[in-house]
C-alpha positions as CSV (number, residue, x, y, z in Angstrom):
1,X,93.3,160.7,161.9
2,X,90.8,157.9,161.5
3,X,87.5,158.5,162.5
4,X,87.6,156.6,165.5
5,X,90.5,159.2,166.8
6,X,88.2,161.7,165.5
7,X,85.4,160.6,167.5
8,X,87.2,159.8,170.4
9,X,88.9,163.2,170.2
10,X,85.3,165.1,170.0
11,X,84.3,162.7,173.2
12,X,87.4,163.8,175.3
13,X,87.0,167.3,175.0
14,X,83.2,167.1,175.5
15,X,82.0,168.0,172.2
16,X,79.1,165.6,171.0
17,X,78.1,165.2,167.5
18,X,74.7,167.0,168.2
19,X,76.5,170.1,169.1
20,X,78.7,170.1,166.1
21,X,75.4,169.5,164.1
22,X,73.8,172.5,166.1
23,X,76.6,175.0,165.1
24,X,76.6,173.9,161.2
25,X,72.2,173.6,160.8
26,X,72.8,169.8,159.8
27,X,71.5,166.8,161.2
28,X,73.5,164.8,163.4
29,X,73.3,161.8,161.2
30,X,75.4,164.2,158.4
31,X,77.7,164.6,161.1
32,X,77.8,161.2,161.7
33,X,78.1,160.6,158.2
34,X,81.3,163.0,157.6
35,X,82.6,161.3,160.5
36,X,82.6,157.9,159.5
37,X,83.8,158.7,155.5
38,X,80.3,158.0,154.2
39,X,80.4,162.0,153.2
40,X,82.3,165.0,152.7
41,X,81.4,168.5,154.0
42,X,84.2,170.9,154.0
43,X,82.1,173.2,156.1
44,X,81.5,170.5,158.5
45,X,84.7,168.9,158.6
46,X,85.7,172.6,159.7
47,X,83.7,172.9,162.1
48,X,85.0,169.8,163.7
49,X,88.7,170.8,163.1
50,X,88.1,174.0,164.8
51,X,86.2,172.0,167.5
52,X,89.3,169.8,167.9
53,X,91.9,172.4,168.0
54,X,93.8,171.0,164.7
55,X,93.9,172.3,161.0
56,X,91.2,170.2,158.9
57,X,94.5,169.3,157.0
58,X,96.0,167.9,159.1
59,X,92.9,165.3,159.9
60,X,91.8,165.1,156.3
61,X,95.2,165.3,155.1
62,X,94.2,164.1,151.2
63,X,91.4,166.4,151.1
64,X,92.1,169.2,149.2
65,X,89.2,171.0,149.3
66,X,89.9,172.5,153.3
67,X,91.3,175.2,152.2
68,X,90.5,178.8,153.2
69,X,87.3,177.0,154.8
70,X,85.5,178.6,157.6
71,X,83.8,176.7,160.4
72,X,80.2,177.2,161.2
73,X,79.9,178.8,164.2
C-alpha cells in the first residue's frame, strides 16, 4: 500500500494518527513520519497494521524487519 491508501484506510475506519501515536508513546509527527516513508518503526508500523486489520507484510511488503513484531497497544 502507499501511504495515501494507508492514510486513507486509518481515516475510513476512524483511527486518527493521534490515536495510533497515543497507543505506541510517540508523537504524532513520528506517526506522520512512518506514514509518509520519511521513517521506519517496526513497532509503529505494527501498530498501524494491527489498526488496519492487515499483516504489516503485506503493507510494507519489502520490509523485512515486521516480523514477529508486536503492536503497541
Amino acid at each position: 500500500m502507499n501511504p495515501n491508501e494507508i492514510k486513507s484506510e486509518l481515516i475510513k475506519l476512524g483511527i486518527s494518527q493521534k490515536e495510533i501515536a497515543r497507543r505506541c508513546g510517540v508523537a504524532t509527527s513520528t506517526v506522520n513520519q512512518v506514514l509518509s516513508g520519511i521513517r521506519v518503526s517496526a513497532k509503529i508500523r505494527t501498530e498501524i497494521a494491527s489498526a488496519i486489520g492487515k499483516p504489516a507484510n503485506e503493507i510494507w511488503p519489502d520490509d523485512v524487519t515486521q516480523a514477529n513484531k508486536l503492536a503497541c497497544s
